[in-house]
C-alpha positions as CSV (number, residue, x, y, z in Angstrom):
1,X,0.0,0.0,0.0
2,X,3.2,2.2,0.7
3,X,4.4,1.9,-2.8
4,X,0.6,2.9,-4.2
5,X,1.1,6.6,-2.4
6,X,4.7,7.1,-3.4
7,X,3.8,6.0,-7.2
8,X,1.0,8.3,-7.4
9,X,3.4,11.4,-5.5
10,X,5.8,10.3,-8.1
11,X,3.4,10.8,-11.3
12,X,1.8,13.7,-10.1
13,X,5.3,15.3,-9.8
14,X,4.5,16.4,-5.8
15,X,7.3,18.5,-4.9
16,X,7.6,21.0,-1.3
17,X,6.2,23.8,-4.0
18,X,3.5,21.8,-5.6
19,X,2.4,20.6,-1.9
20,X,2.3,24.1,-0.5
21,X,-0.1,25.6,-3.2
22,X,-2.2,22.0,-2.8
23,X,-2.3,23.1,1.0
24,X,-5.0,25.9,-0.4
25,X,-8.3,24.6,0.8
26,X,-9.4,25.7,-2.4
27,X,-7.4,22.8,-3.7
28,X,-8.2,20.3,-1.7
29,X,-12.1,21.0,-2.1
30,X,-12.0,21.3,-6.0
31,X,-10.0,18.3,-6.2
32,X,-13.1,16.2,-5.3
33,X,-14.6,17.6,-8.7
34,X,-12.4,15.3,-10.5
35,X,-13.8,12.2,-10.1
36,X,-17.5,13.8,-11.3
37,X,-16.1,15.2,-14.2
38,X,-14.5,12.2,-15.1
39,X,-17.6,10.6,-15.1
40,X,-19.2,13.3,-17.1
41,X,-16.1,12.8,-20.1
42,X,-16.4,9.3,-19.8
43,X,-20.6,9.4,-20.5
44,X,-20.1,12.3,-23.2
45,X,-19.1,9.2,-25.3
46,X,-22.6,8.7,-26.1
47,X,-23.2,12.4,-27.5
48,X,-19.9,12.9,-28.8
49,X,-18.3,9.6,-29.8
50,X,-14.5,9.6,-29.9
51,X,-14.2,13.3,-28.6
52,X,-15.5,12.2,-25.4
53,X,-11.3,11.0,-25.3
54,X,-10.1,14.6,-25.9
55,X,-12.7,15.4,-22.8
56,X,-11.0,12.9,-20.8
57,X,-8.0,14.3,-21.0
58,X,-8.9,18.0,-20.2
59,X,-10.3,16.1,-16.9
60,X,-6.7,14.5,-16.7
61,X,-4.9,17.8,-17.3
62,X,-7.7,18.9,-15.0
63,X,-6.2,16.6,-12.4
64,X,-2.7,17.8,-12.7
65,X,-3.0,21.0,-12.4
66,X,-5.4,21.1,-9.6
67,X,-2.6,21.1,-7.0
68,X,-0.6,23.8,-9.0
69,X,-3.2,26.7,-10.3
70,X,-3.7,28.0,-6.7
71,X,-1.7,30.1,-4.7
72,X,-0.2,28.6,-1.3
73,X,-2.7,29.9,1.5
74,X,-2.2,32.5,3.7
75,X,-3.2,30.8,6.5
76,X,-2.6,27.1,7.3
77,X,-5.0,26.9,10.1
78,X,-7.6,25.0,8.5
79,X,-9.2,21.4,8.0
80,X,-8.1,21.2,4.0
81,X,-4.8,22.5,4.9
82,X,-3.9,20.6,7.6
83,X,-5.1,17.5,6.3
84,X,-3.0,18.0,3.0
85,X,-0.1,18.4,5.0
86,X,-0.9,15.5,7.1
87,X,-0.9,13.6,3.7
88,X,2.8,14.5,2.8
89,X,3.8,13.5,5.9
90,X,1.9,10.2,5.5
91,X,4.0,9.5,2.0
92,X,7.5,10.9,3.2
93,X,7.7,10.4,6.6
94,X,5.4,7.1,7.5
95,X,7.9,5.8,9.8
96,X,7.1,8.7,12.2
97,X,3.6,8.3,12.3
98,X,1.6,6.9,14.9
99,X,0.7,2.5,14.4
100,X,-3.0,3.7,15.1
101,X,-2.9,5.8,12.2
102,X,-1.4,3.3,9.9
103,X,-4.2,0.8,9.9
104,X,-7.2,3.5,9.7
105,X,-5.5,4.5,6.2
106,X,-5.3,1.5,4.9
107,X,-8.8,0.5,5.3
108,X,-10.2,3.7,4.6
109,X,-7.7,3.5,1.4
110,X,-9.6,-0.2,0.9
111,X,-13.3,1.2,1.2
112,X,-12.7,3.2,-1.7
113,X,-12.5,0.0,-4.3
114,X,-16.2,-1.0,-3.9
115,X,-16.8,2.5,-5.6
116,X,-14.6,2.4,-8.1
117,X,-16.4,-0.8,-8.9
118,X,-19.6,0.2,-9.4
119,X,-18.0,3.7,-11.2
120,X,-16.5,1.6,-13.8
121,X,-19.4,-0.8,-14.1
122,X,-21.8,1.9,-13.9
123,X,-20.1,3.6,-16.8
124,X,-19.8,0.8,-18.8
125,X,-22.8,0.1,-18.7
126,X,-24.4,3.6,-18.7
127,X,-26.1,3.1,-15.5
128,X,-26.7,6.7,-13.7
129,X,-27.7,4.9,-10.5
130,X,-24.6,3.0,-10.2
131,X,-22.5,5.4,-11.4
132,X,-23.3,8.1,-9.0
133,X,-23.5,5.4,-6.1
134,X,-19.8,4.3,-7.1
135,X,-18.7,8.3,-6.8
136,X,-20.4,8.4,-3.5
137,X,-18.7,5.0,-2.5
138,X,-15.5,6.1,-3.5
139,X,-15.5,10.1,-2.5
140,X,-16.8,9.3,1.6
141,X,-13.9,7.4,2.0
142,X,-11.2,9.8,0.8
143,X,-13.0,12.8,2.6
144,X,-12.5,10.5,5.8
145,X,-8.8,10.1,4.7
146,X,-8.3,14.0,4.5
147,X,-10.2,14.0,8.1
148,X,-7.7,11.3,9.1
149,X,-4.7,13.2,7.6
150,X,-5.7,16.3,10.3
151,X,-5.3,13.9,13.1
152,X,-1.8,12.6,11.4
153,X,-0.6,15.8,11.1
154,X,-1.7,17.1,14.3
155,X,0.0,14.1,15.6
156,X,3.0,14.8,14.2
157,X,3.6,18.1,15.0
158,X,3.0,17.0,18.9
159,X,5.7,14.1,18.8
160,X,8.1,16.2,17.1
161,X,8.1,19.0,18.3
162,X,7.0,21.4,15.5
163,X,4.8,24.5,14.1
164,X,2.1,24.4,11.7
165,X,3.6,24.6,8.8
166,X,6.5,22.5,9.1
167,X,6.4,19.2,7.1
């Protein structure tokens, strides 16, 4: 599971800069519109045929440059912010953090499958119901992993003696 967050730091090219303008809460909340919009590309296949690919990869591009357009924020004393950070220090420094913290991300990393199931299938098969039931399965999960990223962070900062703000 290690390897899964490093690969996808690694191919979203997260460096200190790219992770201080993601620690703009208006980051971290637009960053849950990728997964609708996806879904939205994905569908247009039936009104637009093959362009629905060049849609795709606006929502890809879309994806990218989410944690790069916005400015880092002047103030990191909020629940986005603070649960971004807590992510970077859950990929670079996961030998710090607390065992009690280890397990909750993995399962809440877990309960995210289920909706990507019924995403995919739901697309495939053009079913609204499931498709929309799949976002819902797959987004409550990760909004409970940002929530869990607070605590990491908060954690953190406690055992080692640091400010918000330091990573």
């Amino acid at each position: 599971m290690a390897d899964l967050y490093h690969w996808a730091e690694r191919v979203m090219g997260m460096s200190d800069a790219v992770w201080a303008r993601h620690a703009n809460p208006l980051s971290c909340y637009t960053r849950f519109t990728v997964l609708p919009l996806l879904a939205l590309a994905i569908w247009s296949r039936v009104w637009v045929g093959p362009w629905a690919l060049c849609l795709i990869a606006l929502v890809l591009v879309w994806n990218w440059l989410n944690p790069r357009v916005f400015a880092p924020p002047r103030s990191l004393d909020n629940w986005a912010s603070r649960g971004v950070l807590g992510e970077q220090v859950w990929i670079n420094r996961r030998n710090e953090v607390r065992g009690h913290h280890k397990a909750w991300a993995a399962v809440l990393t877990a309960m995210s499958v289920p909706g990507v199931v019924f995403f995919g299938l739901g697309l495939w098969q053009l079913r609204l119901d499931w498709t929309l039931f799949g976002i819902v399965l797959a987004v409550l999960p990760k909004v409970w992993f940002v929530d869990r990223m607070v605590w990491v962070y908060q954690d953190w900062l406690v055992d080692h003696g640091k400010e918000l703000g330091d990573v």
